[in-house]
N, CA and C atoms as a LAMMPS dump frame, in Angstrom:
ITEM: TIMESTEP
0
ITEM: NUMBER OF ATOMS
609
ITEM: BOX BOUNDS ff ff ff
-5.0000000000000000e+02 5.0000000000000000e+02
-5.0000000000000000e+02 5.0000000000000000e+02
-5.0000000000000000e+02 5.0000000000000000e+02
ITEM: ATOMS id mol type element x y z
1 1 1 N 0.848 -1.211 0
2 1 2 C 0 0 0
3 1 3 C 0.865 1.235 0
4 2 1 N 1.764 1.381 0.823
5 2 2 C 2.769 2.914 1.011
6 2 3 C 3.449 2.423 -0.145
7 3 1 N 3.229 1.58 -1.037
8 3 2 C 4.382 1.718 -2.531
9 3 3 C 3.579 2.498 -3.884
10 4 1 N 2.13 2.031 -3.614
11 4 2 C 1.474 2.187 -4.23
12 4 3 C 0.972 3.98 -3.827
13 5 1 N 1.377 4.214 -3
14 5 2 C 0.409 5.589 -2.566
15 5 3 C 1.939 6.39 -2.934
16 6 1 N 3.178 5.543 -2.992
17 6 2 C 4.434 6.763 -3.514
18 6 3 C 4.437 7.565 -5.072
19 7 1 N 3.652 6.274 -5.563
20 7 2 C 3.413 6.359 -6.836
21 7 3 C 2.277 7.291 -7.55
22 8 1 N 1.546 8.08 -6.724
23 8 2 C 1.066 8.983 -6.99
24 8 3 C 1.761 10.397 -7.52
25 9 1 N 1.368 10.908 -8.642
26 9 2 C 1.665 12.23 -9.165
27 9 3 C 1.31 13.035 -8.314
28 10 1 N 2.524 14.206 -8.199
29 10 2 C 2.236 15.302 -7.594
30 10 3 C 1.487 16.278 -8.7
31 11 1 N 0.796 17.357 -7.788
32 11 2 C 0.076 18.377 -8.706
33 11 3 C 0.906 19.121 -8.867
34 12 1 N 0.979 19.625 -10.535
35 12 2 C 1.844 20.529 -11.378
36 12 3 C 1.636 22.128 -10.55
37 13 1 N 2.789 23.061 -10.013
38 13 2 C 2.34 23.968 -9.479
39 13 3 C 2.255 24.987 -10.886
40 14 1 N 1.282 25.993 -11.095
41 14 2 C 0.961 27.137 -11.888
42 14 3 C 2.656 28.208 -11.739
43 15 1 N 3.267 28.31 -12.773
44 15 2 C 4.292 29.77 -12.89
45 15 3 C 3.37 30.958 -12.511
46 16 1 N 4.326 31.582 -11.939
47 16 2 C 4.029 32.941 -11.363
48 16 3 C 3.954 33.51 -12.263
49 17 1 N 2.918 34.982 -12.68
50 17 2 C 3.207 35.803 -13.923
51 17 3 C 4.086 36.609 -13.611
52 18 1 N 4.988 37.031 -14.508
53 18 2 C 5.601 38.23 -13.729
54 18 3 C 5.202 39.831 -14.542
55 19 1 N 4.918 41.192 -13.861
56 19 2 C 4.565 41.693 -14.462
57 19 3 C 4.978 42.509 -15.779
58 20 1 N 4.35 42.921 -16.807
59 20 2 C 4.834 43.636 -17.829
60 20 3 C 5.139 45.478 -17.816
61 21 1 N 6.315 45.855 -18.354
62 21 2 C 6.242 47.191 -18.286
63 21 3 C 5.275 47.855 -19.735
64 22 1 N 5.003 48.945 -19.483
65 22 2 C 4.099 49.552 -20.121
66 22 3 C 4.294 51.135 -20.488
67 23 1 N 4.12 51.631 -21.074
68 23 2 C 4.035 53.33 -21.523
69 23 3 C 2.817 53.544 -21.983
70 24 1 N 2.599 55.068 -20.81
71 24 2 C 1.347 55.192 -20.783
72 24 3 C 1.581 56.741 -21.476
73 25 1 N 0.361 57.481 -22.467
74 25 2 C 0.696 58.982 -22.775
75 25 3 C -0.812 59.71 -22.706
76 26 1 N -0.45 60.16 -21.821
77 26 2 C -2.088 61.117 -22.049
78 26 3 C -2.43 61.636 -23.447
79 27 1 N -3.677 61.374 -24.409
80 27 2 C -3.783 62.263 -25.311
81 27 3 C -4.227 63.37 -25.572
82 28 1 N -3.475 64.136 -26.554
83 28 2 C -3.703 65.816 -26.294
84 28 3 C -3.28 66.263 -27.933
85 29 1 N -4.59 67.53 -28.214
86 29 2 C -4.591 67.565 -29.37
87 29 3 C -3.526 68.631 -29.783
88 30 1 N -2.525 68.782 -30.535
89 30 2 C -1.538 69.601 -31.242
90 30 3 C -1.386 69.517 -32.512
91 31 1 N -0.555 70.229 -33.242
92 31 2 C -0.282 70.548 -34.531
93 31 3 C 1.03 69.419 -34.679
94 32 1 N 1.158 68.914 -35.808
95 32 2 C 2.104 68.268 -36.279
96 32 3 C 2.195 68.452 -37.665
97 33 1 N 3.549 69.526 -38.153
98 33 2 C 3.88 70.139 -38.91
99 33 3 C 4.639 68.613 -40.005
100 34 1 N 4.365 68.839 -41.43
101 34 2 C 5.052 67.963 -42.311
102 34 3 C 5.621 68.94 -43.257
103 35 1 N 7.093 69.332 -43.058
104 35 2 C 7.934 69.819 -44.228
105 35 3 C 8.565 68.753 -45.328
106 36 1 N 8.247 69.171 -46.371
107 36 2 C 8.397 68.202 -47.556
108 36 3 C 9.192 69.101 -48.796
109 37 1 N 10.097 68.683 -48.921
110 37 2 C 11.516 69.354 -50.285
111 37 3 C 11.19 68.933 -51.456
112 38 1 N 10.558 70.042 -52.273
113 38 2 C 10.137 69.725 -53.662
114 38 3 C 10.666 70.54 -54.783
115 39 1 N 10.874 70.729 -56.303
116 39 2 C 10.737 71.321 -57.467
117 39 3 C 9.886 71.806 -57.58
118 40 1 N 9.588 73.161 -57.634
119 40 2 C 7.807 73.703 -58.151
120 40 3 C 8.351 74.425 -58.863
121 41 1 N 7.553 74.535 -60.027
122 41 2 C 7.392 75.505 -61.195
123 41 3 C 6.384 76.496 -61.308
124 42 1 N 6.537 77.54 -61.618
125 42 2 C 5.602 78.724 -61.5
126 42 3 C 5.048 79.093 -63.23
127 43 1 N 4.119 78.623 -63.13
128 43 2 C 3.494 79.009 -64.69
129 43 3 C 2.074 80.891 -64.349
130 44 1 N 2.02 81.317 -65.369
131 44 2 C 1.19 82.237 -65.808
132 44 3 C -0.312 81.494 -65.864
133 45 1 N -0.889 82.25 -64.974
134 45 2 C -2.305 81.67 -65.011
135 45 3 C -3.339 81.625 -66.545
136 46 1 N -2.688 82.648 -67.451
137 46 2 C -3.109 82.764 -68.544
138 46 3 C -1.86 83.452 -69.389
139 47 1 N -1.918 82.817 -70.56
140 47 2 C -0.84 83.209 -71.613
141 47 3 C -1.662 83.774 -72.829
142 48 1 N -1.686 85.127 -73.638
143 48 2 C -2.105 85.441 -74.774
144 48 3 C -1.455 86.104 -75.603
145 49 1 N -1.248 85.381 -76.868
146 49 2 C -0.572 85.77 -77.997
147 49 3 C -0.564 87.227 -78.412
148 50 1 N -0.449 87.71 -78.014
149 50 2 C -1.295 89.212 -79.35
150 50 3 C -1.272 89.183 -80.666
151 51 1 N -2.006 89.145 -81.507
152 51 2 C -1.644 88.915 -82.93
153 51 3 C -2.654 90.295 -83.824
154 52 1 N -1.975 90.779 -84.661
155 52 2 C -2.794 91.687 -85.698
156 52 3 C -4.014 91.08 -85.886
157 53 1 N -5.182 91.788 -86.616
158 53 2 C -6.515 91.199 -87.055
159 53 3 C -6.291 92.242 -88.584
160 54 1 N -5.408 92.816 -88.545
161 54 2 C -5.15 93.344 -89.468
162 54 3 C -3.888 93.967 -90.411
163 55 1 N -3.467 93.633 -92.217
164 55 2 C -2.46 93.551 -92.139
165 55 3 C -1.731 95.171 -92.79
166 56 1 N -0.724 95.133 -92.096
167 56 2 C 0.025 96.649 -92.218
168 56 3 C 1.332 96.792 -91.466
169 57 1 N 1.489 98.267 -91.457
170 57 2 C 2.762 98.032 -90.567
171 57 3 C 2.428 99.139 -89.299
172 58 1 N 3.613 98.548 -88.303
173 58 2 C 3.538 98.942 -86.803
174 58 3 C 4.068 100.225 -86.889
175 59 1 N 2.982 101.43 -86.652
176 59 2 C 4.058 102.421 -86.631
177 59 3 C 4.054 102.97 -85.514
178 60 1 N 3.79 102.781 -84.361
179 60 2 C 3.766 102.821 -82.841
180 60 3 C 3.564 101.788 -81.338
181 61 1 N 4.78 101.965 -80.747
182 61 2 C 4.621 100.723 -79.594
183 61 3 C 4.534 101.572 -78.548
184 62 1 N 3.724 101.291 -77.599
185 62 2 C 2.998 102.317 -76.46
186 62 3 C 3.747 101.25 -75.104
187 63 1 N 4.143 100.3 -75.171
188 63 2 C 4.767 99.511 -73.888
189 63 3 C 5.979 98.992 -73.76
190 64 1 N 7.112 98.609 -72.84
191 64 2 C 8.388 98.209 -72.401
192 64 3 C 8.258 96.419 -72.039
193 65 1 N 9.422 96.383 -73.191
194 65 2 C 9.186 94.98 -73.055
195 65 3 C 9.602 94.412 -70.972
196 66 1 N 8.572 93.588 -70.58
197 66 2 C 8.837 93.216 -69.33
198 66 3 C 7.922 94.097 -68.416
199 67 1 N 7.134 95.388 -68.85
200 67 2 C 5.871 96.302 -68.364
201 67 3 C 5.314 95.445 -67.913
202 68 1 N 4.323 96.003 -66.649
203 68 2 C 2.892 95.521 -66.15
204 68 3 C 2.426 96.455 -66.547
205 69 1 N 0.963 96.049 -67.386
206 69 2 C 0.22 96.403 -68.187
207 69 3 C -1.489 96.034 -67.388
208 70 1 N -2.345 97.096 -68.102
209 70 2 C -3.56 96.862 -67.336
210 70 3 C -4.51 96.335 -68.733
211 71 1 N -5.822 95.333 -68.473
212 71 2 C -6.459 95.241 -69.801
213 71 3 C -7.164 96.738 -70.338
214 72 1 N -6.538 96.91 -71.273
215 72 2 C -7.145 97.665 -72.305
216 72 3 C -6.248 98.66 -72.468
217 73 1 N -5.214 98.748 -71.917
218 73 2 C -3.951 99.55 -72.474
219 73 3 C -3.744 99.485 -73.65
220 74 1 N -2.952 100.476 -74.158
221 74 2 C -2.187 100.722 -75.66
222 74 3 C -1.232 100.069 -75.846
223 75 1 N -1.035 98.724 -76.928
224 75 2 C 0.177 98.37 -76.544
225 75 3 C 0.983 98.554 -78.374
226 76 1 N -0.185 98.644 -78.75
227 76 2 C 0.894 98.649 -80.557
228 76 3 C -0.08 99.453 -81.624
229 77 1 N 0.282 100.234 -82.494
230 77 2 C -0.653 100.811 -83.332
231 77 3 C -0.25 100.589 -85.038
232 78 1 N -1.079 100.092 -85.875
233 78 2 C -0.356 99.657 -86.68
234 78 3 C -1.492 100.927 -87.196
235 79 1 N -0.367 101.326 -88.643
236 79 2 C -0.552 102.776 -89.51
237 79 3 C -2.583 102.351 -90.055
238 80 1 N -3.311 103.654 -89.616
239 80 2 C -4.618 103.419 -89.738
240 80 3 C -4.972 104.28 -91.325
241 81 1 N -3.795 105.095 -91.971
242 81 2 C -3.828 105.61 -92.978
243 81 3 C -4.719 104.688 -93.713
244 82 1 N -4.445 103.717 -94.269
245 82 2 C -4.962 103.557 -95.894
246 82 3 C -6.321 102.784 -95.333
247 83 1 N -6.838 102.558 -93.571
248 83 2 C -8.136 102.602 -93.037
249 83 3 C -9.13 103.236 -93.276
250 84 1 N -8.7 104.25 -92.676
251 84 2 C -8.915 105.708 -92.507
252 84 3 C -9.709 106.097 -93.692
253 85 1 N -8.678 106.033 -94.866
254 85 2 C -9.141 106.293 -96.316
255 85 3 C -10.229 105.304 -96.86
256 86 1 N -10.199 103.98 -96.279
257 86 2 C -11.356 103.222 -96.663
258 86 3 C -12.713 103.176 -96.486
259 87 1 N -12.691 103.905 -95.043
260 87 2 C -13.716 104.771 -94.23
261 87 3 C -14.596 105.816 -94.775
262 88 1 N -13.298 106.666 -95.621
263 88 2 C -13.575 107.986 -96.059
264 88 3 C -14.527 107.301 -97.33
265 89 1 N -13.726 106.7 -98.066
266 89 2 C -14.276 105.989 -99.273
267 89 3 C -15.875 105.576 -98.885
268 90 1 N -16.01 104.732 -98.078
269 90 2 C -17.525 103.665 -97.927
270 90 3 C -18.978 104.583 -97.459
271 91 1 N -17.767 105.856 -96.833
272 91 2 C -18.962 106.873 -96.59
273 91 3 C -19.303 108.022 -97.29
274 92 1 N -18.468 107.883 -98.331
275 92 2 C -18.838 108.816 -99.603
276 92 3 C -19.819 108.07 -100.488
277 93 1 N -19.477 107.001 -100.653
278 93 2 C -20.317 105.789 -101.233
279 93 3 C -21.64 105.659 -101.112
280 94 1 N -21.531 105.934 -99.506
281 94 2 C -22.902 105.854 -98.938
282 94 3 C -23.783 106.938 -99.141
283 95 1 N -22.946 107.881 -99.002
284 95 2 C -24.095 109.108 -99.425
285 95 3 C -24.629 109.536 -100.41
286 96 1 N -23.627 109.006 -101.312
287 96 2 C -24.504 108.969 -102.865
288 96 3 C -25.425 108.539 -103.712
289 97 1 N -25.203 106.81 -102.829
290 97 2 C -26.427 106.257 -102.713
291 97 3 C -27.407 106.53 -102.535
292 98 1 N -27.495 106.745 -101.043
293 98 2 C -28.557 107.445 -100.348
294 98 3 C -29.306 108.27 -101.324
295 99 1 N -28.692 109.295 -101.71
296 99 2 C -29.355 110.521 -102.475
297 99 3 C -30.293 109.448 -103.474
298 100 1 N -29.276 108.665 -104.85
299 100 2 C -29.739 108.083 -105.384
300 100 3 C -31.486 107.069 -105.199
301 101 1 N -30.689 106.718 -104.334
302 101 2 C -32.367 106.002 -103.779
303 101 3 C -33.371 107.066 -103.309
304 102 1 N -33.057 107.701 -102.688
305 102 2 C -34.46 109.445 -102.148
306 102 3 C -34.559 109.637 -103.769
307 103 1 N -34.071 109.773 -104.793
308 103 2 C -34.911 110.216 -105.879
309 103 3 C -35.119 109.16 -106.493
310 104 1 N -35.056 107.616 -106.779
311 104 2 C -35.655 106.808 -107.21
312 104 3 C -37.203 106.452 -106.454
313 105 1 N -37.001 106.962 -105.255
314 105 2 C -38.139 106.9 -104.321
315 105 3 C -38.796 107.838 -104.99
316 106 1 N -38.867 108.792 -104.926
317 106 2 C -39.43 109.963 -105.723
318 106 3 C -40.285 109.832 -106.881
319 107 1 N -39.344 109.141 -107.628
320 107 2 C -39.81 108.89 -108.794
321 107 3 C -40.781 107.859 -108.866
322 108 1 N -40.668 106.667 -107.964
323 108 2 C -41.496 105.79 -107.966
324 108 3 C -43.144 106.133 -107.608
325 109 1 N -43.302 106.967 -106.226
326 109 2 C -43.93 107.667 -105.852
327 109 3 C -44.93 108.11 -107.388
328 110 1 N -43.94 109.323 -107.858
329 110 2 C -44.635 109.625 -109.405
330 110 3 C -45.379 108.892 -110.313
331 111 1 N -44.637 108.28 -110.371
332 111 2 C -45.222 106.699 -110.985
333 111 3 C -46.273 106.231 -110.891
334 112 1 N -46.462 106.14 -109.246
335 112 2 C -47.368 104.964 -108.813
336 112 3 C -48.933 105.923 -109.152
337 113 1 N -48.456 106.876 -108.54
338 113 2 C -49.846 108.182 -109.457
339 113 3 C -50.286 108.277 -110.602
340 114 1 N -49.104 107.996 -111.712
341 114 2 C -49.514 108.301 -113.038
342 114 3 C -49.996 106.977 -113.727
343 115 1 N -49.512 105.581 -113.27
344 115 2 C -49.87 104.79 -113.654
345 115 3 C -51.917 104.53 -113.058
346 116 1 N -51.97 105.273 -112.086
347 116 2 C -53.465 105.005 -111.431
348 116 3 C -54.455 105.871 -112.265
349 117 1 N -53.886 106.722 -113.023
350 117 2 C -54.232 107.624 -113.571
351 117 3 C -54.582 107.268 -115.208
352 118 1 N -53.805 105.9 -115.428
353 118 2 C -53.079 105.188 -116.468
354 118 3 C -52.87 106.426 -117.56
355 119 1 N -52.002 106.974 -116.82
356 119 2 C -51.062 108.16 -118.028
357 119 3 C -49.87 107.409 -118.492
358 120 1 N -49.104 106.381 -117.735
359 120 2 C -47.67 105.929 -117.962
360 120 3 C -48.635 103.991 -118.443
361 121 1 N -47.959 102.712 -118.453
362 121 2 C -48.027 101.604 -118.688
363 121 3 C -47.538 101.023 -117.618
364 122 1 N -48.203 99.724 -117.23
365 122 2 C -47.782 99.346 -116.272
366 122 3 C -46.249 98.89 -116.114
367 123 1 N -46.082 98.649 -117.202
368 123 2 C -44.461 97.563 -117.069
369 123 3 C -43.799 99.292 -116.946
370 124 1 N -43.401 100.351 -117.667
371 124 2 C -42.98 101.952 -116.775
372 124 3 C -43.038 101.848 -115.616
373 125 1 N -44.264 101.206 -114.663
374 125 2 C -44.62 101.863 -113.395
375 125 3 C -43.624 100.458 -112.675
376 126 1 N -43.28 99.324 -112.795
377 126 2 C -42.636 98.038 -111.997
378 126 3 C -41.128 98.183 -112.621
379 127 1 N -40.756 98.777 -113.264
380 127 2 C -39.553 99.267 -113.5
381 127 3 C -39.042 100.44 -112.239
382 128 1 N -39.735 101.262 -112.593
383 128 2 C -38.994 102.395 -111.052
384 128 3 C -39.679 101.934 -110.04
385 129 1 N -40.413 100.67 -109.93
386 129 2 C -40.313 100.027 -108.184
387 129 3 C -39.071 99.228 -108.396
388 130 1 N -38.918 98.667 -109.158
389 130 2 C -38.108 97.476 -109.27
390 130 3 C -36.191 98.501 -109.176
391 131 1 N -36.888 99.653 -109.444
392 131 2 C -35.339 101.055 -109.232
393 131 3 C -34.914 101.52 -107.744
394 132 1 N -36.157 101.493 -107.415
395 132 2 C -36.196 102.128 -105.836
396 132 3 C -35.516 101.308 -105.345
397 133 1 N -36.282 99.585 -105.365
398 133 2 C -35.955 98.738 -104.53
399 133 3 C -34.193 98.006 -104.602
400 134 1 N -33.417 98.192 -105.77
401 134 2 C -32.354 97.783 -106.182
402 134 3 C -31.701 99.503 -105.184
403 135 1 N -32.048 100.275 -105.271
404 135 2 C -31.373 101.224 -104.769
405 135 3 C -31.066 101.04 -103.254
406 136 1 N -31.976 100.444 -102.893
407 136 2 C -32.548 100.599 -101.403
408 136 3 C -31.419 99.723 -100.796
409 137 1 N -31.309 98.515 -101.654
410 137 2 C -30.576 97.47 -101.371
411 137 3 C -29.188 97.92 -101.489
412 138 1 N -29.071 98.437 -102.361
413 138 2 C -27.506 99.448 -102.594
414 138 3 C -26.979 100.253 -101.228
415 139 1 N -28.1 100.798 -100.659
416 139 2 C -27.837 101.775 -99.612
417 139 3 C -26.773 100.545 -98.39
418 140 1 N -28.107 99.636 -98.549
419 140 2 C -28.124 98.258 -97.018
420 140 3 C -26.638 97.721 -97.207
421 141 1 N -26.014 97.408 -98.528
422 141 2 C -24.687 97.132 -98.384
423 141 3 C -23.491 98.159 -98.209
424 142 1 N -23.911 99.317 -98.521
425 142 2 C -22.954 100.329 -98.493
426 142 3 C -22.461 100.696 -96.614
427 143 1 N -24.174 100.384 -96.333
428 143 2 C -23.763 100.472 -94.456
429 143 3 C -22.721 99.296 -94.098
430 144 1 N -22.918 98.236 -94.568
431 144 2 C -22.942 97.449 -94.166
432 144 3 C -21.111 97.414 -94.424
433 145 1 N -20.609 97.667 -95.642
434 145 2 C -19.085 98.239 -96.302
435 145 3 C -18.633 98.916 -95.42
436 146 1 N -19.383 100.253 -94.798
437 146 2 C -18.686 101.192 -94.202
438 146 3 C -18.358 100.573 -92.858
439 147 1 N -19.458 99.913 -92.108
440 147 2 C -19.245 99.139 -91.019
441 147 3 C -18.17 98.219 -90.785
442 148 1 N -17.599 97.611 -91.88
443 148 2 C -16.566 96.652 -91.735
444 148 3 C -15.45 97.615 -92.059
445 149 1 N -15.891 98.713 -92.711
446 149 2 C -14.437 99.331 -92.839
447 149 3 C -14.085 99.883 -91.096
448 150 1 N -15.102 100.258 -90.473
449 150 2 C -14.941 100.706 -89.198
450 150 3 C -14.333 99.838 -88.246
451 151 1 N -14.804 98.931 -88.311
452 151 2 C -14.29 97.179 -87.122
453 151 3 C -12.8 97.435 -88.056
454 152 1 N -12.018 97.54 -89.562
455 152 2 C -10.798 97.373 -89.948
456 152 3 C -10.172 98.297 -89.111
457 153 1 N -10.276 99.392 -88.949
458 153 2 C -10.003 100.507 -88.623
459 153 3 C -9.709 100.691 -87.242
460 154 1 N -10.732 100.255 -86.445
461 154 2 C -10.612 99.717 -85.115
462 154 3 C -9.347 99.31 -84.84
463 155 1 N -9.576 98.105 -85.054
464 155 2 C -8.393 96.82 -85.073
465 155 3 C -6.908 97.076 -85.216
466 156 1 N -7.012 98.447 -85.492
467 156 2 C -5.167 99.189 -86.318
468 156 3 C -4.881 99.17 -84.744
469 157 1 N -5.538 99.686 -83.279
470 157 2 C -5.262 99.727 -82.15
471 157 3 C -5.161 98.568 -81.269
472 158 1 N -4.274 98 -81.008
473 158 2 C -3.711 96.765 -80.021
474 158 3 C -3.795 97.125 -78.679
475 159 1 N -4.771 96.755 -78.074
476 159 2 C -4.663 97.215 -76.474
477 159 3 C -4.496 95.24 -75.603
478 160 1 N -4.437 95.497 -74.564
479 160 2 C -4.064 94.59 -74
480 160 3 C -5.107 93.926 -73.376
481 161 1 N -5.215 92.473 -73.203
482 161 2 C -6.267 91.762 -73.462
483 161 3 C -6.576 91.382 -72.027
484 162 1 N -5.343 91.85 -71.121
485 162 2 C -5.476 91.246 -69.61
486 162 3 C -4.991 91.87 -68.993
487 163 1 N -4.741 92.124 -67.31
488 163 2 C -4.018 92.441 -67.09
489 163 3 C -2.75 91.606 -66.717
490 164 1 N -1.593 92.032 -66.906
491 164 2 C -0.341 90.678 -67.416
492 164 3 C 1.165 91.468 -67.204
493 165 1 N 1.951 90.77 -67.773
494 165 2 C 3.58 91.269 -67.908
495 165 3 C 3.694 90.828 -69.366
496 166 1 N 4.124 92.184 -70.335
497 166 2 C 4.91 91.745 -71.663
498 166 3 C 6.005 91.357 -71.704
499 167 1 N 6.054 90.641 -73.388
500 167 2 C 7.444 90.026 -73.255
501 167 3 C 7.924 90.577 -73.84
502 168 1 N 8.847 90.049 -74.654
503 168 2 C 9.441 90.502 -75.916
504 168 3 C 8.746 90.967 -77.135
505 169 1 N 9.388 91.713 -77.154
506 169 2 C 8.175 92.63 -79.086
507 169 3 C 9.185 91.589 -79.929
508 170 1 N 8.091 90.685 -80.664
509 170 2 C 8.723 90.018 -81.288
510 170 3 C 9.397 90.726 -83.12
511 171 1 N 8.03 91.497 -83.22
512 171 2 C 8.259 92.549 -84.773
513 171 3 C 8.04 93.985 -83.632
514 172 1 N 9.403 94.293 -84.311
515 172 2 C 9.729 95.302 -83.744
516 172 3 C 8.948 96.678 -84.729
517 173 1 N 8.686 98.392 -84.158
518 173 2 C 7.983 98.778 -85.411
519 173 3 C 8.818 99.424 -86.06
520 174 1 N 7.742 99.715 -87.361
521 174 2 C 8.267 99.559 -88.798
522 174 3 C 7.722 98.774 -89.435
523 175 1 N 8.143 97.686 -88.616
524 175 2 C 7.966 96.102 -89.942
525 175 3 C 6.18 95.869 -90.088
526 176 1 N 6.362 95.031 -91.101
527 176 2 C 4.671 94.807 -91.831
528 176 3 C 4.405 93.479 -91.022
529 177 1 N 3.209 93.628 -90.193
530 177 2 C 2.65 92.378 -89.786
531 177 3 C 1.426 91.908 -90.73
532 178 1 N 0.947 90.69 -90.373
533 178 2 C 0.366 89.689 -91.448
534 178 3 C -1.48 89.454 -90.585
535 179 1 N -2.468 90.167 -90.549
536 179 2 C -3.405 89.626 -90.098
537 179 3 C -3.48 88.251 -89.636
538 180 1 N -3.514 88.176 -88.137
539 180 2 C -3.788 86.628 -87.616
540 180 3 C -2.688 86.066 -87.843
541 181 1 N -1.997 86.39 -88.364
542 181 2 C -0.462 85.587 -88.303
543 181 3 C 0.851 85.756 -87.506
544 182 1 N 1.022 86.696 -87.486
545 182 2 C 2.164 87.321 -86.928
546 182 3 C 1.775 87.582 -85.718
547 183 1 N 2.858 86.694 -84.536
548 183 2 C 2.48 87.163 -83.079
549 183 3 C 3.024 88.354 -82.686
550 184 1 N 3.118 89.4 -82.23
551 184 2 C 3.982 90.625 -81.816
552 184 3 C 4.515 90.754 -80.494
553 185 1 N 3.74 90.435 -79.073
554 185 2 C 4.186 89.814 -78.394
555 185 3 C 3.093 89.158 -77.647
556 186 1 N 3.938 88.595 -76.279
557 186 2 C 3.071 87.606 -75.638
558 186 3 C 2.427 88.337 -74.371
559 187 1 N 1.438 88.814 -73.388
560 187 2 C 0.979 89.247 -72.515
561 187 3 C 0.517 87.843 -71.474
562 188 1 N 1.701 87.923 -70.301
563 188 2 C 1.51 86.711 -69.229
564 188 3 C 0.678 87.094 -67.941
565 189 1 N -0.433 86.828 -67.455
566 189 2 C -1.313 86.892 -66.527
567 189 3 C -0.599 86.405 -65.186
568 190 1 N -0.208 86.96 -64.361
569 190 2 C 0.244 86.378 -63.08
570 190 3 C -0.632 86.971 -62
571 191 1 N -1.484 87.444 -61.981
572 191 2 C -2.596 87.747 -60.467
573 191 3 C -4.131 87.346 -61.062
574 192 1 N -4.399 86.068 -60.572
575 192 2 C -3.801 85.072 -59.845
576 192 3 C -2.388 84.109 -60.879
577 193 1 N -1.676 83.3 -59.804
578 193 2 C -0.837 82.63 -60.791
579 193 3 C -1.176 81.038 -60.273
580 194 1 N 0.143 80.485 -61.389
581 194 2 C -0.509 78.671 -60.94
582 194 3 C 1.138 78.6 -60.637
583 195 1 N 1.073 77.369 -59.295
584 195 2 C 2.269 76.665 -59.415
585 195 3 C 2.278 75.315 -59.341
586 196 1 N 2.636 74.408 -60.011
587 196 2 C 2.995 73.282 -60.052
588 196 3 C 4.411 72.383 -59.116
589 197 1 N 3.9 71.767 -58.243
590 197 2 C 4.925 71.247 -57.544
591 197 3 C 4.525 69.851 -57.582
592 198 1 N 6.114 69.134 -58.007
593 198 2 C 6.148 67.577 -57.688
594 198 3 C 6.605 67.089 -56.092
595 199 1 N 6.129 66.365 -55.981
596 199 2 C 6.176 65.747 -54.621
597 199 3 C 6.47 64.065 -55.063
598 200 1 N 7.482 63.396 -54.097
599 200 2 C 7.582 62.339 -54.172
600 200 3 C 6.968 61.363 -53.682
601 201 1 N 6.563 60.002 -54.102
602 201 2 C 5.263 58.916 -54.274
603 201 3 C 5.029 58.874 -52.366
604 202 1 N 6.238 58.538 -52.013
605 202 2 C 6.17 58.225 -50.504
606 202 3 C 5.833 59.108 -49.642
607 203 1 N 5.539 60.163 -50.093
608 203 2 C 5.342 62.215 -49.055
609 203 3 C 3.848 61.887 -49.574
């Protein structure tokens, strides 16, 4: 019996835990600043060509290349002479017309009486309507001539399309620019401006 009772297992005792250290941080709200080292490029919020709408030559530059300029400044005047004269022309044109048609009117008028009267034939009387009305039409394009000569005429004055910094006068004056072709210079918009910055994948 005491061989048999030696032979009993003892009970496994439990390890002690021992304790763990720890860090404790109160939380509290602050700023945490991220400085990041980049390439940025500074572009013009708007870039515009200036180009003639009309062709002639520059015989006045009103700005310094590298100026701040306001929109609608003077910046180039190309010679309005042989404009000017086209002007003069479309409105001499016009007035002669004019006259022309007030006495085809006139006459039609006459007409339209004498034919009611049947003193004249009818095909007489649809002839000086058919005069008036060709006149009338004469007048409508002659406005219409003088008007485009006016918008040409206009156009001899280059003012500035924004407010910006010029660049370089590319045709300097003197020289003959080319309607719509010829840039003269460039006007760069910087208030407001754009900048472009690269940043690397991992920032």
């Amino acid at each position: 019996v005491l061989l048999c009772a030696g032979c009993d297992k003892k009970p496994e005792q439990k390890a002690a835990l021992q304790p763990v250290d720890v860090t404790v941080l109160q939380a509290a709200l602050s700023s945490a600043p991220l400085n990041v080292d980049g390439i940025g490029h500074v572009y013009a919020y708007n870039t515009i060509k200036v180009r003639p709408q009309v062709t002639g030559y520059i015989k006045q530059t009103f700005f310094i290349e590298g100026q701040e300029v306001k929109a609608g400044d003077m910046l180039v005047l190309i010679d309005p002479a042989p404009f000017q004269a086209k002007v003069d022309e479309n409105r001499a044109t016009l007035l002669r017309d004019k006259a022309q048609a007030e006495q085809t009117y006139r006459d039609w008028l006459r007409y339209k009486d004498l034919v009611q009267k049947a003193v004249i034939s009818q095909e007489d009387y649809e002839k000086k309507r058919t005069d008036y009305q060709q006149a009338k039409e004469q007048v409508r394009m002659d406005e219409a001539n003088l008007a485009n000569a006016e918008i040409s005429l206009s156009w001899c004055s280059i003012t500035a399309p924004v407010d910006g910094i010029c660049s370089l006068q590319q045709i300097k004056t003197g020289n003959l620019v080319e309607e719509n072709k010829d840039t003269i210079l460039t006007v760069n918009q910087i208030r407001p401006i754009n900048v472009q910055i690269s940043v690397a994948e991992k920032d």
